[in-house]
Backbone bond lengths (Angstrom), bond angles and torsions (degrees), N, CA, C in turn:
res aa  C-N    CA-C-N  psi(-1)  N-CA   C-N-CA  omega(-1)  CA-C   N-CA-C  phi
1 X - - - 1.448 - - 1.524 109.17 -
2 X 1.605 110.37 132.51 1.552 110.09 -179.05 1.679 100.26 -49.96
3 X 0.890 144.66 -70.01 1.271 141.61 -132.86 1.703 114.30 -85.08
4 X 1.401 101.74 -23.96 1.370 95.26 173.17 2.087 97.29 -84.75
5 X 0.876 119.75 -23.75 1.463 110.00 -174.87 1.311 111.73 -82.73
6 X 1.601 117.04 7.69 1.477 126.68 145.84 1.023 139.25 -98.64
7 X 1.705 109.96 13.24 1.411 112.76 -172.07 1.339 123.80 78.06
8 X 1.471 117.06 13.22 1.871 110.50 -175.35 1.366 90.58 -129.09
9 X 1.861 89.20 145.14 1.206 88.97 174.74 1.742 107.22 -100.27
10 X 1.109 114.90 -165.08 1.813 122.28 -164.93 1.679 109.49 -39.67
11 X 1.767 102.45 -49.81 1.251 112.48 -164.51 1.613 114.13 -72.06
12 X 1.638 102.09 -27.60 1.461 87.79 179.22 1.391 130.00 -90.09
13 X 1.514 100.61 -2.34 1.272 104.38 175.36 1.524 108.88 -93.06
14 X 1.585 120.61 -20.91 1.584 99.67 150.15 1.056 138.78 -44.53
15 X 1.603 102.52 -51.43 1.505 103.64 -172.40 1.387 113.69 -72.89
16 X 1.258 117.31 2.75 1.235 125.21 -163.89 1.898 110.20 -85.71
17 X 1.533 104.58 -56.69 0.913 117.11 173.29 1.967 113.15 -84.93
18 X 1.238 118.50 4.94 1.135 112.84 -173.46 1.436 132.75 64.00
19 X 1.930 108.16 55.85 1.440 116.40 -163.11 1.171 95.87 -133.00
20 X 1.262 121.81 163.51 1.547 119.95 164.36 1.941 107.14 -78.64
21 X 1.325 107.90 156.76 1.373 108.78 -179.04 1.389 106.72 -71.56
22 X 1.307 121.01 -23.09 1.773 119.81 175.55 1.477 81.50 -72.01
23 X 0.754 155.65 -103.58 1.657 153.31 -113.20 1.878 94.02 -56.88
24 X 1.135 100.69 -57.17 1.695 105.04 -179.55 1.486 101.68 -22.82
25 X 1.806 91.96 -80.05 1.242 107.73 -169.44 1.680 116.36 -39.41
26 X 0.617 126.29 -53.00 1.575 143.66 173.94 1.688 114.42 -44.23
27 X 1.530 107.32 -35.37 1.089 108.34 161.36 1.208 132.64 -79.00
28 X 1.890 114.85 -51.55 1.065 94.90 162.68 1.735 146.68 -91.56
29 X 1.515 92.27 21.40 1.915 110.69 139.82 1.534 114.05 -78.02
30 X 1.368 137.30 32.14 1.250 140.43 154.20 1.696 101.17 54.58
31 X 1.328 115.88 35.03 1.167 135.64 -178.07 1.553 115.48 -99.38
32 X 1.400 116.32 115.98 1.741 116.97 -175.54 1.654 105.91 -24.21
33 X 1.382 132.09 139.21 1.750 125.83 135.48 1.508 98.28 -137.97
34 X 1.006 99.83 160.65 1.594 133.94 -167.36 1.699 99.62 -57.11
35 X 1.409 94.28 129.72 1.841 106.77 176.57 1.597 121.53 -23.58
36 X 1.725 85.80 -48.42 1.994 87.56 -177.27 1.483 113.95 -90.16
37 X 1.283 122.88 -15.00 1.383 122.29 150.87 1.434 113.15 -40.25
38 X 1.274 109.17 -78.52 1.684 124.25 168.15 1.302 115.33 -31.54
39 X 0.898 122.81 -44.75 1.601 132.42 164.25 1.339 134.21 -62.34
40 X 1.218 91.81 -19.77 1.826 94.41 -178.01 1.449 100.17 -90.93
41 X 1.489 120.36 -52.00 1.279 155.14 168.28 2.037 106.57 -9.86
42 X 1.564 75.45 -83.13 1.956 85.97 161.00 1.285 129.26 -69.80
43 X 1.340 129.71 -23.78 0.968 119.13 160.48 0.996 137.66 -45.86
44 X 1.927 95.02 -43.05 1.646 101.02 -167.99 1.700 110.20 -92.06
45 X 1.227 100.12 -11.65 1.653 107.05 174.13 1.740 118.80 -77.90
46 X 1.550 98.87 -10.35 1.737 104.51 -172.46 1.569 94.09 -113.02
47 X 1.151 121.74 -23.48 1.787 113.11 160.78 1.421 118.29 -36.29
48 X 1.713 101.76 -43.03 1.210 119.02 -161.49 1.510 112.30 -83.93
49 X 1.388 128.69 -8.49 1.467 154.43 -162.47 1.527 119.56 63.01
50 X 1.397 95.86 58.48 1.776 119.37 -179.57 1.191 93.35 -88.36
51 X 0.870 116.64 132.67 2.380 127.74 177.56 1.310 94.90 -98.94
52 X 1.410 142.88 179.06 1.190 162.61 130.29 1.268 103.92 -116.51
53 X 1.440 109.80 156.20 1.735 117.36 -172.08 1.857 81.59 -159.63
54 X 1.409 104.63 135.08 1.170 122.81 158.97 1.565 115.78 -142.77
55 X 1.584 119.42 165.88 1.436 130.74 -149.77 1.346 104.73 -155.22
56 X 1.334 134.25 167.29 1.126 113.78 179.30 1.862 95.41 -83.53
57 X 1.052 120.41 -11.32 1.426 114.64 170.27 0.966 142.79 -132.95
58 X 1.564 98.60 33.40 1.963 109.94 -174.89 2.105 80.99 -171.01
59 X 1.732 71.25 142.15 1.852 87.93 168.04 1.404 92.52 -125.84
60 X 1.319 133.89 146.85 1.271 145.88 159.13 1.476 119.54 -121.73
61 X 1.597 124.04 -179.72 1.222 138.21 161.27 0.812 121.55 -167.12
62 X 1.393 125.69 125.08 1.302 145.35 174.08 1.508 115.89 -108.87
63 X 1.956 112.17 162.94 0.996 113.21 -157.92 1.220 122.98 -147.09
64 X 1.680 122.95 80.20 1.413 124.28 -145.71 1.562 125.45 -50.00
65 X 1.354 127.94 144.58 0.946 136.14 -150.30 2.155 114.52 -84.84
């Protein structure tokens, strides 16, 4: 998971991106949240030099060093 391979735990990456910690959570239970939730989310995880990689049969993330 991007965020633990940055050292944050749930809450700071809410507050980080400006989400509620239920919404987090919800996401990363692969649980619907709202477009701009999602949006803030990655943003603030690719500020940080979070990659996404998708395939037609593997999603990954990595997390520059």
């Amino acid at each position: 998971m991007a965020r633990v391979g940055l050292g944050w735990r749930a809450k700071d990456l809410a507050e980080k991106a400006d989400v509620g910690t239920a919404t987090l959570a919800r996401f990363e239970l692969g649980k619907d949240i709202s477009d701009e939730s999602l949006q803030k989310i990655t943003t603030t995880l690719k500020a940080q030099g979070v990659q996404f990689t998708a395939s037609r049969l593997r999603v990954g993330v990595s997390v520059k060093a």
